[in-house]
Jmol script that loads the backbone (N, CA, C; Angstrom):
load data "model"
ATOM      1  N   UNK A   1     -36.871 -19.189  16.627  1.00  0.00           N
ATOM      2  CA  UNK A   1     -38.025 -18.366  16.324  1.00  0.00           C
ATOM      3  C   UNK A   1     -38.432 -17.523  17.542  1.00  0.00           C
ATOM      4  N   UNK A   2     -38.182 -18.188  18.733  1.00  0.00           N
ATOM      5  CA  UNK A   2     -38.853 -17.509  20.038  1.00  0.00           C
ATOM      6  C   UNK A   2     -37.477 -15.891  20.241  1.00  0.00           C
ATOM      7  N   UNK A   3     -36.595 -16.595  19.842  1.00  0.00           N
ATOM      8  CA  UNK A   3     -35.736 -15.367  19.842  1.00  0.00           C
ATOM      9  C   UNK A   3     -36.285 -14.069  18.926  1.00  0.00           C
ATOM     10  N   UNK A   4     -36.338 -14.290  18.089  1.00  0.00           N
ATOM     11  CA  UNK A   4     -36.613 -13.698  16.570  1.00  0.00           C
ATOM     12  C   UNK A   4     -38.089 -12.454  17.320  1.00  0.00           C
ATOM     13  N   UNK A   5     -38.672 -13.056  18.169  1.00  0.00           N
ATOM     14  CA  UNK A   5     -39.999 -13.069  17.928  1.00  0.00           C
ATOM     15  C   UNK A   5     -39.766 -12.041  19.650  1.00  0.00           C
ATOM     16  N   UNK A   6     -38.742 -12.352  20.421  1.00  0.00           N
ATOM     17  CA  UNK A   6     -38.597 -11.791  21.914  1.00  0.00           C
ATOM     18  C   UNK A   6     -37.589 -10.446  21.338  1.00  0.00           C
ATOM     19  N   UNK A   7     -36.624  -9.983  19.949  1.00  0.00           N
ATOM     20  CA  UNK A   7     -36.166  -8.849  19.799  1.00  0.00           C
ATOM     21  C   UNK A   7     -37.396  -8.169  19.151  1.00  0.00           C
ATOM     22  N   UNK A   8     -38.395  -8.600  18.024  1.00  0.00           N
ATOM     23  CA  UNK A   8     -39.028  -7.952  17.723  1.00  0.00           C
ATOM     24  C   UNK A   8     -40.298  -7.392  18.441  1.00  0.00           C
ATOM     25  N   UNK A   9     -40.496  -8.017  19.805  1.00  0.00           N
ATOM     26  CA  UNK A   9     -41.176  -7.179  20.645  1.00  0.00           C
ATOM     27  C   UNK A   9     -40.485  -6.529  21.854  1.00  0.00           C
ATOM     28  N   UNK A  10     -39.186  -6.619  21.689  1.00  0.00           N
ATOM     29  CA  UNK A  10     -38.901  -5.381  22.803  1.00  0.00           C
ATOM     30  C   UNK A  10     -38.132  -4.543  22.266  1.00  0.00           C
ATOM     31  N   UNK A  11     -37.583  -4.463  20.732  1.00  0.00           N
ATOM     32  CA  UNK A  11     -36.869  -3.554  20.239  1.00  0.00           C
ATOM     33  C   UNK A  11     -37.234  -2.982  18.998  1.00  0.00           C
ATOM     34  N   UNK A  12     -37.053  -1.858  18.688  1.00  0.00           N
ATOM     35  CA  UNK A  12     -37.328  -1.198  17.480  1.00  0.00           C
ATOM     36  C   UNK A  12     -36.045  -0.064  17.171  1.00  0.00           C
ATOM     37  N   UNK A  13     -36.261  -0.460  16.018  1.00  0.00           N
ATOM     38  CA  UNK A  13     -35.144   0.815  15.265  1.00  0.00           C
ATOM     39  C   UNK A  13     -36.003   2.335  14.549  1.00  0.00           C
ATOM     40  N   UNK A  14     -35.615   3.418  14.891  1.00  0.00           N
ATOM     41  CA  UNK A  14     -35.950   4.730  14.937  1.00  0.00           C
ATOM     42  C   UNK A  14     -34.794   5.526  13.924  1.00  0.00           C
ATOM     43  N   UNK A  15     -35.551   5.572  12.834  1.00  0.00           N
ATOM     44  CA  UNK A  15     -35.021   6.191  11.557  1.00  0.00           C
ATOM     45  C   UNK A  15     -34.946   7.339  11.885  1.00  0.00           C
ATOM     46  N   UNK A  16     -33.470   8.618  12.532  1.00  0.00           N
ATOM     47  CA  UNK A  16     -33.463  10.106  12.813  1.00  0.00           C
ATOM     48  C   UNK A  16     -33.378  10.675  11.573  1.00  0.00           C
ATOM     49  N   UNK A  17     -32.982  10.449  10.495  1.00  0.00           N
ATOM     50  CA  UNK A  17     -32.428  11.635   9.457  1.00  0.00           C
ATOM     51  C   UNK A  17     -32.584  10.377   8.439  1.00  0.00           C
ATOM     52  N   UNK A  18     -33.373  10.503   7.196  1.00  0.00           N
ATOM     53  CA  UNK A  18     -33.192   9.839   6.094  1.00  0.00           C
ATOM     54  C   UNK A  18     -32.084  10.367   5.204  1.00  0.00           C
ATOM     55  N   UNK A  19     -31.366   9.255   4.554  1.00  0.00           N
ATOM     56  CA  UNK A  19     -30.445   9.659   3.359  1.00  0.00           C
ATOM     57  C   UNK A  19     -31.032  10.897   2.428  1.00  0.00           C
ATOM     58  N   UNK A  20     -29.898  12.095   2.182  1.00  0.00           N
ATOM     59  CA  UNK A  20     -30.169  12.852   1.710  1.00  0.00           C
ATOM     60  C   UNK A  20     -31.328  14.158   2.203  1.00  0.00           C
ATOM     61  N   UNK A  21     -31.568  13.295   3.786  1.00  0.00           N
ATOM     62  CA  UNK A  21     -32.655  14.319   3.831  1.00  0.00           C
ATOM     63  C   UNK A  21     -31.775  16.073   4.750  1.00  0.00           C
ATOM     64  N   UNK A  22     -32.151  17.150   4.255  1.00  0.00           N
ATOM     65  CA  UNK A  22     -31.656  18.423   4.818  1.00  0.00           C
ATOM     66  C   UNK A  22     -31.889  18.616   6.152  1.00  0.00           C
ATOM     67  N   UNK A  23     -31.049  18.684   7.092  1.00  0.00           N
ATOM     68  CA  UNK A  23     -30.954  18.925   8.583  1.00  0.00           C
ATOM     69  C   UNK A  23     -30.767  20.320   8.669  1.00  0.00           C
ATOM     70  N   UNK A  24     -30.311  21.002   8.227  1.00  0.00           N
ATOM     71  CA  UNK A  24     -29.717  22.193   8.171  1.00  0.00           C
ATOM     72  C   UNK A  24     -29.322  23.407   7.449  1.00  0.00           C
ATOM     73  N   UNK A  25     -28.739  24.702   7.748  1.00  0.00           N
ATOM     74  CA  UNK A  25     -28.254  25.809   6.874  1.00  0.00           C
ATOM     75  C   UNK A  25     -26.605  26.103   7.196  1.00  0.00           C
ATOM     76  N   UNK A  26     -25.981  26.329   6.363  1.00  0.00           N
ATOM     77  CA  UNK A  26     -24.654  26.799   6.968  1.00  0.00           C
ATOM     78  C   UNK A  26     -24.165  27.929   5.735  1.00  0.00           C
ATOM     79  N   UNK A  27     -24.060  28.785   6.722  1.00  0.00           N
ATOM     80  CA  UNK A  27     -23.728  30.024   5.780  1.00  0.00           C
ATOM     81  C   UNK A  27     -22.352  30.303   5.062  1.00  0.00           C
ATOM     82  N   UNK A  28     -22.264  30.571   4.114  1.00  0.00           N
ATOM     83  CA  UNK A  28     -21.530  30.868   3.041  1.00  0.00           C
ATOM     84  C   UNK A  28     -20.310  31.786   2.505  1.00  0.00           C
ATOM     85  N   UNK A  29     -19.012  32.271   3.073  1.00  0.00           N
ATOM     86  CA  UNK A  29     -18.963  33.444   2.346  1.00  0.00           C
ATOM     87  C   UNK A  29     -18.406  33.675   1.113  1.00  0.00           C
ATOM     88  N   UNK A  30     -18.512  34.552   0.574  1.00  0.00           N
ATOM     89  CA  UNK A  30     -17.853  35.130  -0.775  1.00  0.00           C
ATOM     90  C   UNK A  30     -17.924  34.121  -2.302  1.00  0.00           C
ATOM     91  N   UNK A  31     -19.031  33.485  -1.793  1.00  0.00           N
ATOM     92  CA  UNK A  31     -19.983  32.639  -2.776  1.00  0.00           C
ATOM     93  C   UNK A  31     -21.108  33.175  -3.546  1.00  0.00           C
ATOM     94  N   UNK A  32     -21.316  32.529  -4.746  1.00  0.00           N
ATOM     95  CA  UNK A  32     -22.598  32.597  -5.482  1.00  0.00           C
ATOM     96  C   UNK A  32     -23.474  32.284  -4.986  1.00  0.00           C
ATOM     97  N   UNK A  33     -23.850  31.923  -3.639  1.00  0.00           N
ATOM     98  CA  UNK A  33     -24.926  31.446  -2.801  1.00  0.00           C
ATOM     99  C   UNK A  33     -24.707  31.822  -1.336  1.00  0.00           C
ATOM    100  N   UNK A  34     -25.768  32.146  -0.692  1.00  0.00           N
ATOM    101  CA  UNK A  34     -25.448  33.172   1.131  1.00  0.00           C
ATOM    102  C   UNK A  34     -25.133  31.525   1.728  1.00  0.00           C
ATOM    103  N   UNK A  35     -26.150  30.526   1.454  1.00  0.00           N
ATOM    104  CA  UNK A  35     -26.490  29.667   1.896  1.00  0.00           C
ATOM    105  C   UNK A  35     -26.181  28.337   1.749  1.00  0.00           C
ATOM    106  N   UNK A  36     -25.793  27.062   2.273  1.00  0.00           N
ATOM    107  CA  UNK A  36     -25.898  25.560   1.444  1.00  0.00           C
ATOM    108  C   UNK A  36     -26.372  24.752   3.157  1.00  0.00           C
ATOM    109  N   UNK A  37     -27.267  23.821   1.661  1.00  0.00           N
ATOM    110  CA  UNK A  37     -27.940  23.289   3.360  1.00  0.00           C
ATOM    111  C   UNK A  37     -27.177  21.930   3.152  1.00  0.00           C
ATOM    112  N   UNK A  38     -27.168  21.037   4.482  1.00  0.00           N
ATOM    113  CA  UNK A  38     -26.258  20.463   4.902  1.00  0.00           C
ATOM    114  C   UNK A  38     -27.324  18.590   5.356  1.00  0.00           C
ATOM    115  N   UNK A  39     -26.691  18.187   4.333  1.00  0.00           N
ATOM    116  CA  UNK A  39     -27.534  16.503   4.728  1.00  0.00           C
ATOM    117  C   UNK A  39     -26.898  15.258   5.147  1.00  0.00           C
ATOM    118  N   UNK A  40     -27.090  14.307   5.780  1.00  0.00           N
ATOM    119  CA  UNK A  40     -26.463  13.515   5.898  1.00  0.00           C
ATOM    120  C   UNK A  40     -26.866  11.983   4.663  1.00  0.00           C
ATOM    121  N   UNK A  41     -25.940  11.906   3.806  1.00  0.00           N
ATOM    122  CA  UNK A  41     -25.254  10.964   3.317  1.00  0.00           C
ATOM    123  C   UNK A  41     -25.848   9.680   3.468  1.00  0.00           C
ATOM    124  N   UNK A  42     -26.284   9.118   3.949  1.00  0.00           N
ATOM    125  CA  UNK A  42     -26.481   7.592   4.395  1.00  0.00           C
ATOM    126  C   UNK A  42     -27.333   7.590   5.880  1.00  0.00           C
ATOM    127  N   UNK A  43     -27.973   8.520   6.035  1.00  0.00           N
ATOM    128  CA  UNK A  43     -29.237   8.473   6.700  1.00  0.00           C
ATOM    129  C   UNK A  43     -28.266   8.514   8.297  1.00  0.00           C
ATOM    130  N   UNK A  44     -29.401   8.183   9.320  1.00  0.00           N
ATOM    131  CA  UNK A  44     -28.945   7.794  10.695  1.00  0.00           C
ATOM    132  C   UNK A  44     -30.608   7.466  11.252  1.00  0.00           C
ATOM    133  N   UNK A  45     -29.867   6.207  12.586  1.00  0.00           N
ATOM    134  CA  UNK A  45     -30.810   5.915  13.360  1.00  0.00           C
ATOM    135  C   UNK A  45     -30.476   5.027  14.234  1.00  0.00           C
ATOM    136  N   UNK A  46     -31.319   4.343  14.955  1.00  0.00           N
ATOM    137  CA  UNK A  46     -30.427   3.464  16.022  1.00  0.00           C
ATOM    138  C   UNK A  46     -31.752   2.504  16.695  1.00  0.00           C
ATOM    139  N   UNK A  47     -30.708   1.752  17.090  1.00  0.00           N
ATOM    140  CA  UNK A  47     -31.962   0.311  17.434  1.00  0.00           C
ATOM    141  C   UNK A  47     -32.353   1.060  18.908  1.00  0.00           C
ATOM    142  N   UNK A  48     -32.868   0.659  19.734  1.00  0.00           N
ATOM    143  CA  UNK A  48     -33.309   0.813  20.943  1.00  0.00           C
ATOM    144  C   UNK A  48     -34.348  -0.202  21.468  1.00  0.00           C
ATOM    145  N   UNK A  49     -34.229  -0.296  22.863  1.00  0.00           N
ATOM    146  CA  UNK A  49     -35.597  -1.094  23.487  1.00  0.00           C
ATOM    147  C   UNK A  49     -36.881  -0.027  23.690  1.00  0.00           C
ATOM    148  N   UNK A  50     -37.875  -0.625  22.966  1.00  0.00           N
ATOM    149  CA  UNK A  50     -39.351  -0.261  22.869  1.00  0.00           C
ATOM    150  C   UNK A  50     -39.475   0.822  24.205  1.00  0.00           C
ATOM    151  N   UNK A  51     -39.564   1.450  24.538  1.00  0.00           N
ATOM    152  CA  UNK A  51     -40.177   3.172  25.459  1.00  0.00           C
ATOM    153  C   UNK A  51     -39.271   3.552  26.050  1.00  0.00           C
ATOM    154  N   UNK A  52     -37.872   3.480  25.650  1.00  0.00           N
ATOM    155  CA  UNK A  52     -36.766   4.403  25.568  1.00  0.00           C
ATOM    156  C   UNK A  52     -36.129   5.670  24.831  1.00  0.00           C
ATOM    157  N   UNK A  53     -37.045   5.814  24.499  1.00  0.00           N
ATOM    158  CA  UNK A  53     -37.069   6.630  23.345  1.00  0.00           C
ATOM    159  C   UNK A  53     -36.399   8.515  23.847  1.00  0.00           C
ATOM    160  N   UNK A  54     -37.339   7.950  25.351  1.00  0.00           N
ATOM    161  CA  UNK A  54     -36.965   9.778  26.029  1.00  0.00           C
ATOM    162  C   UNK A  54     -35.598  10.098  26.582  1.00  0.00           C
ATOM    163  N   UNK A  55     -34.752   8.340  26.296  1.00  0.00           N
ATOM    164  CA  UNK A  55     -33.373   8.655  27.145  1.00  0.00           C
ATOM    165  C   UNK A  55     -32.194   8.822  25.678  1.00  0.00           C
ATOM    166  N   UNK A  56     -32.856   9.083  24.478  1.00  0.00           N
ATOM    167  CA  UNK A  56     -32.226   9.460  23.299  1.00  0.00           C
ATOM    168  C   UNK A  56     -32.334  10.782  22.886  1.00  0.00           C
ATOM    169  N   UNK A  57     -31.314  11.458  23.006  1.00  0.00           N
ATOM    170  CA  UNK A  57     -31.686  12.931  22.196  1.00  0.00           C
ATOM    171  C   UNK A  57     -30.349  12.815  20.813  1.00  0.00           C
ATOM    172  N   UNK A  58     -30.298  14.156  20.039  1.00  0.00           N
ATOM    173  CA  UNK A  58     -29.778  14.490  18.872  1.00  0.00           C
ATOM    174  C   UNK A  58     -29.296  16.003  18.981  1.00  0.00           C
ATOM    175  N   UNK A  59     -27.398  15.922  18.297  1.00  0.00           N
ATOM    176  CA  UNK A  59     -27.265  17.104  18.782  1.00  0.00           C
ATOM    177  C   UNK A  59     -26.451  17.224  17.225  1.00  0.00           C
ATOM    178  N   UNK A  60     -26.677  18.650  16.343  1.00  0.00           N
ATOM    179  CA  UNK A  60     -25.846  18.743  14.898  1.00  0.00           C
ATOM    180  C   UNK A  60     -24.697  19.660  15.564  1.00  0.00           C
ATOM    181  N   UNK A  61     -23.556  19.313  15.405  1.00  0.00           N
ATOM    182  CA  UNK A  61     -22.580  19.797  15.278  1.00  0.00           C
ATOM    183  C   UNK A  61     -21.950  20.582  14.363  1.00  0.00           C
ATOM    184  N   UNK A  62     -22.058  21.649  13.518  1.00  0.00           N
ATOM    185  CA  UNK A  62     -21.754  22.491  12.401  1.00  0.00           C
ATOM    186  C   UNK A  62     -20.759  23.114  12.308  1.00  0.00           C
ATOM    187  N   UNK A  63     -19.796  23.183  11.277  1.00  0.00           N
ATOM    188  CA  UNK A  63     -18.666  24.301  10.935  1.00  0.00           C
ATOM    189  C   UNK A  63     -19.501  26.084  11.083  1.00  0.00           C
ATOM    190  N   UNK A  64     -18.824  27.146  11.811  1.00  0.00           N
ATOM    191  CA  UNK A  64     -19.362  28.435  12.066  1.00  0.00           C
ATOM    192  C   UNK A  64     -19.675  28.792  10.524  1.00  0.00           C
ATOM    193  N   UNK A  65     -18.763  28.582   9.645  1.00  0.00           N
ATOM    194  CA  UNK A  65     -18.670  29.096   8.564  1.00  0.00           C
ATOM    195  C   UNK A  65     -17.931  28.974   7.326  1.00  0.00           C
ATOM    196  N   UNK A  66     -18.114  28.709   6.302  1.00  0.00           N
ATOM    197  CA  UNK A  66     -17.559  27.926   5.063  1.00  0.00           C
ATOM    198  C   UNK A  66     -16.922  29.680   4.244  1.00  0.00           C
ATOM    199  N   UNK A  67     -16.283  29.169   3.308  1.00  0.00           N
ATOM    200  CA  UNK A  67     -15.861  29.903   2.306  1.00  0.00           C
ATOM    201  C   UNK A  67     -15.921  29.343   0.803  1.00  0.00           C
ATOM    202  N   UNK A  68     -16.711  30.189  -0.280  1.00  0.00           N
ATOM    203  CA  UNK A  68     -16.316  29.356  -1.110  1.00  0.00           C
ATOM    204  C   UNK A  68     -15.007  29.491  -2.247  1.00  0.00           C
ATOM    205  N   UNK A  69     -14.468  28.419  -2.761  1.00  0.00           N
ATOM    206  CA  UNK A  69     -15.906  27.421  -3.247  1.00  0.00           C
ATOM    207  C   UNK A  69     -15.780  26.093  -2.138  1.00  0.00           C
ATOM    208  N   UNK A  70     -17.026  25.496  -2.453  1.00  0.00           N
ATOM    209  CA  UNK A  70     -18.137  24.686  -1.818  1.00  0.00           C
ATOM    210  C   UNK A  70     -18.052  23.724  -2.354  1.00  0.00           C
ATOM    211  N   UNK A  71     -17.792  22.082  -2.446  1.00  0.00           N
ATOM    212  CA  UNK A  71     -18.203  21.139  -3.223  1.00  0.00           C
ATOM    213  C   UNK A  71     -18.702  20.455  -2.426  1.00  0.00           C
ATOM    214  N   UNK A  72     -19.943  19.888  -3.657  1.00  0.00           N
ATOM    215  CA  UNK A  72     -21.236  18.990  -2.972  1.00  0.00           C
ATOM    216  C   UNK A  72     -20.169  17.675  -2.623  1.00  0.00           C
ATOM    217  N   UNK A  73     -20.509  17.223  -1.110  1.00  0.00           N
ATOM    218  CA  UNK A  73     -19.883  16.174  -0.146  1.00  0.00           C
ATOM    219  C   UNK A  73     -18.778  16.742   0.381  1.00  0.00           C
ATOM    220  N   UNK A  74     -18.429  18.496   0.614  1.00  0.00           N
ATOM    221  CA  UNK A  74     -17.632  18.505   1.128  1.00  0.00           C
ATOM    222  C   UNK A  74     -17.913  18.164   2.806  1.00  0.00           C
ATOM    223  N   UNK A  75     -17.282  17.548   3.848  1.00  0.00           N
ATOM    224  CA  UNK A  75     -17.739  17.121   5.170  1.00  0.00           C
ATOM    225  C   UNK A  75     -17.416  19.014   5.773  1.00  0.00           C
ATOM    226  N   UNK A  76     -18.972  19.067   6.598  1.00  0.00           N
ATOM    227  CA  UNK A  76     -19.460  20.245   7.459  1.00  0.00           C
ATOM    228  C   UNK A  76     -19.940  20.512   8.651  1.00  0.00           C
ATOM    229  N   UNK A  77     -19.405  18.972   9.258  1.00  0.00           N
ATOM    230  CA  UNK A  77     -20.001  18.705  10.628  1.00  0.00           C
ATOM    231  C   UNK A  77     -20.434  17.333  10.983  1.00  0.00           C
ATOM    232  N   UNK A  78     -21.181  17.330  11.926  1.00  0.00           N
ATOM    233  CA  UNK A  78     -22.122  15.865  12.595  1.00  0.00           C
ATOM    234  C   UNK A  78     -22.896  15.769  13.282  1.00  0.00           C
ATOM    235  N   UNK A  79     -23.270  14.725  12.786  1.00  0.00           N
ATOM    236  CA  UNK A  79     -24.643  14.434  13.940  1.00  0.00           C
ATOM    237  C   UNK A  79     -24.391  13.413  15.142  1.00  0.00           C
ATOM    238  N   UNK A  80     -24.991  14.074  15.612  1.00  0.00           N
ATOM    239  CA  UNK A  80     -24.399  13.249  17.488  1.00  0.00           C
ATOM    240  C   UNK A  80     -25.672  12.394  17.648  1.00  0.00           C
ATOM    241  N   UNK A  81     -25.748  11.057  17.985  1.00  0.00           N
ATOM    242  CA  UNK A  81     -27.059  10.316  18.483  1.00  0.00           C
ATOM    243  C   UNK A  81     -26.082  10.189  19.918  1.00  0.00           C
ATOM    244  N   UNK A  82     -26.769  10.519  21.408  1.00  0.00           N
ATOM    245  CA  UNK A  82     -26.832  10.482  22.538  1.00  0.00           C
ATOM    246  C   UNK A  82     -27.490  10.081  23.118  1.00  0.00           C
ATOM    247  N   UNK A  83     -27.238   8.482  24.102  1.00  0.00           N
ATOM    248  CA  UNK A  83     -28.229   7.937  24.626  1.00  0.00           C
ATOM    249  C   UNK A  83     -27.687   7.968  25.937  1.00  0.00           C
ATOM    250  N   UNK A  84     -28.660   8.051  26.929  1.00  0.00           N
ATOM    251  CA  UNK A  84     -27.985   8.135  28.706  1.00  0.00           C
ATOM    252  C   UNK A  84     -27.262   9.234  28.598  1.00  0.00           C
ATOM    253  N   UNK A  85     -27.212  10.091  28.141  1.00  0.00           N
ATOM    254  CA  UNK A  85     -26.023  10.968  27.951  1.00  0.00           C
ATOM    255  C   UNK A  85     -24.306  10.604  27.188  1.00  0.00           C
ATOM    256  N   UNK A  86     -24.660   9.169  26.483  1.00  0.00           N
ATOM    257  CA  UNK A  86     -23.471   8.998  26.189  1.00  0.00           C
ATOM    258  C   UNK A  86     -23.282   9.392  24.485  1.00  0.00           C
ATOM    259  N   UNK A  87     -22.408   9.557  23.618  1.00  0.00           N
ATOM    260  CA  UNK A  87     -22.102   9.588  22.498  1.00  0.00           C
ATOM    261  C   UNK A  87     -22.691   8.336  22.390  1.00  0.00           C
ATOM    262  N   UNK A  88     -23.739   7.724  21.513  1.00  0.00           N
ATOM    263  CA  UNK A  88     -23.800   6.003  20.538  1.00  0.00           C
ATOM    264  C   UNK A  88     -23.088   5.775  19.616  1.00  0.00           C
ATOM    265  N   UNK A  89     -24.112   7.482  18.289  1.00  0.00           N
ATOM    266  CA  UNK A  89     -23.206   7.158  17.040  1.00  0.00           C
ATOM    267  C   UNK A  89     -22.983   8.569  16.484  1.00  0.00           C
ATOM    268  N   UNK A  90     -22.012   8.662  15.811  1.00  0.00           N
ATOM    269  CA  UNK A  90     -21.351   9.839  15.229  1.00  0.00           C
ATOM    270  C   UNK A  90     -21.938  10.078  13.688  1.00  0.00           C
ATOM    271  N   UNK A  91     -22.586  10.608  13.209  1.00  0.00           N
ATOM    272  CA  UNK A  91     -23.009  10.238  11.467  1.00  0.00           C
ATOM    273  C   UNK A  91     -22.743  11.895  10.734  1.00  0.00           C
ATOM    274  N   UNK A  92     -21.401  11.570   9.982  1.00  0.00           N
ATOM    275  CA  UNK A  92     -21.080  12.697   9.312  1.00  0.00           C
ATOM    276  C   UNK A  92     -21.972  13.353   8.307  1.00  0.00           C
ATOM    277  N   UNK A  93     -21.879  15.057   8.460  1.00  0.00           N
ATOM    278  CA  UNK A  93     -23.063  15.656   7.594  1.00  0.00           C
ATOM    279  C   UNK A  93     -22.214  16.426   6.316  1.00  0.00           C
ATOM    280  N   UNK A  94     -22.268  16.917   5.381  1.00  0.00           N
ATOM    281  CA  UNK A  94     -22.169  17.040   3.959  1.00  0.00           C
ATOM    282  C   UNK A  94     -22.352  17.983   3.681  1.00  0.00           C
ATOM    283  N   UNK A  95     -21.975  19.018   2.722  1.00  0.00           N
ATOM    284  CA  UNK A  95     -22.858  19.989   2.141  1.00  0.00           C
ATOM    285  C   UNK A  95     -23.620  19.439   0.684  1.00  0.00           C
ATOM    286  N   UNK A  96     -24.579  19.951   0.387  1.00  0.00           N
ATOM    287  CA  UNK A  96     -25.553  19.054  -0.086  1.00  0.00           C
ATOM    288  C   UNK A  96     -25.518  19.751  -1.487  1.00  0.00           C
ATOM    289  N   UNK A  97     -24.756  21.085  -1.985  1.00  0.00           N
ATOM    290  CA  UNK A  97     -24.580  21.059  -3.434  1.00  0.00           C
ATOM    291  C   UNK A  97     -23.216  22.406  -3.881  1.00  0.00           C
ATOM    292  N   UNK A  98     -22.664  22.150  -4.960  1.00  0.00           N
ATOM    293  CA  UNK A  98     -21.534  22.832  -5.126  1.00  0.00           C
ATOM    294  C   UNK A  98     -22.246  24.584  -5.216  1.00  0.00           C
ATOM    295  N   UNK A  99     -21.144  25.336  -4.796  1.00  0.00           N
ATOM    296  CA  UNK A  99     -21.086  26.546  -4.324  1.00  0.00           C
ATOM    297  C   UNK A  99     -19.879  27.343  -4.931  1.00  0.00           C
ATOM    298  N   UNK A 100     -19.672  27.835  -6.546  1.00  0.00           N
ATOM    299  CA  UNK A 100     -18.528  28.308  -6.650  1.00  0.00           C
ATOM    300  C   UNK A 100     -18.527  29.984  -6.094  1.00  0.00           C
ATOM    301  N   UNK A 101     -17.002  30.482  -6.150  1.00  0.00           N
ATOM    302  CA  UNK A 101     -16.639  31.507  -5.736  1.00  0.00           C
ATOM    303  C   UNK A 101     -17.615  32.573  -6.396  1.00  0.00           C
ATOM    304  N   UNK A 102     -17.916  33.846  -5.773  1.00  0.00           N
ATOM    305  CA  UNK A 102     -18.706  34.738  -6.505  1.00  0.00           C
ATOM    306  C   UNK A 102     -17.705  35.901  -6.891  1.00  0.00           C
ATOM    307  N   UNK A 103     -18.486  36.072  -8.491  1.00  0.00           N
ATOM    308  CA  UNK A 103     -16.721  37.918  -8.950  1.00  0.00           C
ATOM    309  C   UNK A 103     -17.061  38.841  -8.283  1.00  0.00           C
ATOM    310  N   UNK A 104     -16.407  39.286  -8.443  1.00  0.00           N
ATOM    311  CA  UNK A 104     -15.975  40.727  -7.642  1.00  0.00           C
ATOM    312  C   UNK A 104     -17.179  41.732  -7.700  1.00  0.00           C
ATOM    313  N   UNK A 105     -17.964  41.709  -8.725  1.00  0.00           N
ATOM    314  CA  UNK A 105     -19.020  42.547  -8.828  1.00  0.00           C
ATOM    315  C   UNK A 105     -20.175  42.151  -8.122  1.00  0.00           C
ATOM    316  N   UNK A 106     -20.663  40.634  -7.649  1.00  0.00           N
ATOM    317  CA  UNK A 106     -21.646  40.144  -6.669  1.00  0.00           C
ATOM    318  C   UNK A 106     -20.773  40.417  -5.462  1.00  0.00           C
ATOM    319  N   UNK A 107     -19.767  40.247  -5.073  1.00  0.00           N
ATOM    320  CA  UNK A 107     -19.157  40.602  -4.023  1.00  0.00           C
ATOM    321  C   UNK A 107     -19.049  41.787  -3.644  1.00  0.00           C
ATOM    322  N   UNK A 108     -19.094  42.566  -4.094  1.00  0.00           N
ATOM    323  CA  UNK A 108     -19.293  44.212  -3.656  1.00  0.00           C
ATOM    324  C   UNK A 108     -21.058  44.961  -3.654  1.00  0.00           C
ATOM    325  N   UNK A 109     -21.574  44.289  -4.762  1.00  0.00           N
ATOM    326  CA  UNK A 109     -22.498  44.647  -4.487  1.00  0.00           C
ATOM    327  C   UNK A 109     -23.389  43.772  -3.118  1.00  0.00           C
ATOM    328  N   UNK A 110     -22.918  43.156  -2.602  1.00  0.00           N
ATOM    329  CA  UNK A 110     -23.471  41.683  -1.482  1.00  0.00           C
ATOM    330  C   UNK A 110     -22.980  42.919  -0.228  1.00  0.00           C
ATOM    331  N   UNK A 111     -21.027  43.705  -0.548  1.00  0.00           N
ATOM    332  CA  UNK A 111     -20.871  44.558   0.520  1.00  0.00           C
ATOM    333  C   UNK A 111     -21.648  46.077   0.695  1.00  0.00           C
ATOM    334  N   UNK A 112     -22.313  46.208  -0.255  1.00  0.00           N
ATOM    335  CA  UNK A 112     -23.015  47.710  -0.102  1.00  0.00           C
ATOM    336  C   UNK A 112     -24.701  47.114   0.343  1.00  0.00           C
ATOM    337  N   UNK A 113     -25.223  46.311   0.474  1.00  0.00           N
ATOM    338  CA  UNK A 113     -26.381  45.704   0.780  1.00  0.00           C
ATOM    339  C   UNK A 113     -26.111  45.555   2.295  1.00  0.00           C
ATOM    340  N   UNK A 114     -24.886  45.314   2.806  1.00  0.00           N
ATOM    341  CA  UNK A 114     -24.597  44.628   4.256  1.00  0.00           C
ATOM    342  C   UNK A 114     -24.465  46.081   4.598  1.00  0.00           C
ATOM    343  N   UNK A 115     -23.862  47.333   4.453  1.00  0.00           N
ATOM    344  CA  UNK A 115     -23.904  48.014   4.693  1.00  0.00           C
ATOM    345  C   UNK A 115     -24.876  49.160   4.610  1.00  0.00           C
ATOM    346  N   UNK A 116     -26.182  48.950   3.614  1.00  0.00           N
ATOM    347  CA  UNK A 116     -27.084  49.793   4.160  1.00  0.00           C
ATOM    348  C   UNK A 116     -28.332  49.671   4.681  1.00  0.00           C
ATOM    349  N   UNK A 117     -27.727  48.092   5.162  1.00  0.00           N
ATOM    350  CA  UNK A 117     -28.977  47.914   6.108  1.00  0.00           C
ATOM    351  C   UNK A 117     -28.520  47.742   7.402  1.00  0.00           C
TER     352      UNK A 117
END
end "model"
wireframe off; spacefill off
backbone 0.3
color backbone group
């Protein structure tokens, strides 16, 4: 019990990204959509000792750019948890919904929009 009772006052776990929750945008091309935002799957977080908190940062790692089509869970990157400066944990990110190819007529009209602005 004294154990039980000596992790739960010097350690806590710090929920970064809930399952399903959107971290991100990653742009699109030659899709029915400019856009698909990008979530991680099964959440992330990490135990730590109680006021360490400032020697943890978070870094998303992203593909420059997708093509579609797009399928929801295709893998689009990661999330880096970095503690001391070291890699901890790696937690792969997703695209978060399908994206088919766009015809030829959203596609040209998508190229005369890029071009008169």
């Amino acid at each position: 019990m004294k154990l039980y009772n000596w992790g739960f006052a010097n350690f806590a776990f710090r929920q970064l990204v809930k399952p399903g929750e959107v971290v991100g945008e990653l742009r699109v091309g030659k899709g029915t959509m400019d856009h698909v935002g990008v979530i991680a799957p099964e959440g992330a977080g990490i135990l730590m000792p109680k006021g360490e908190d400032k020697k943890m940062k978070t870094e998303i790692v992203l593909l420059p750019f997708l093509s579609a089509p797009v399928s929801q869970g295709d893998p689009v990157g990661e999330l880096k948890i970095i503690v001391d400066g070291k890699t901890s944990e790696k937690v792969p990110l997703v695209a978060q919904r399908d994206i088919s190819r766009g015809s030829f007529w959203r596609l040209l009209k998508k190229s005369f929009r890029s071009i008169a602005s």
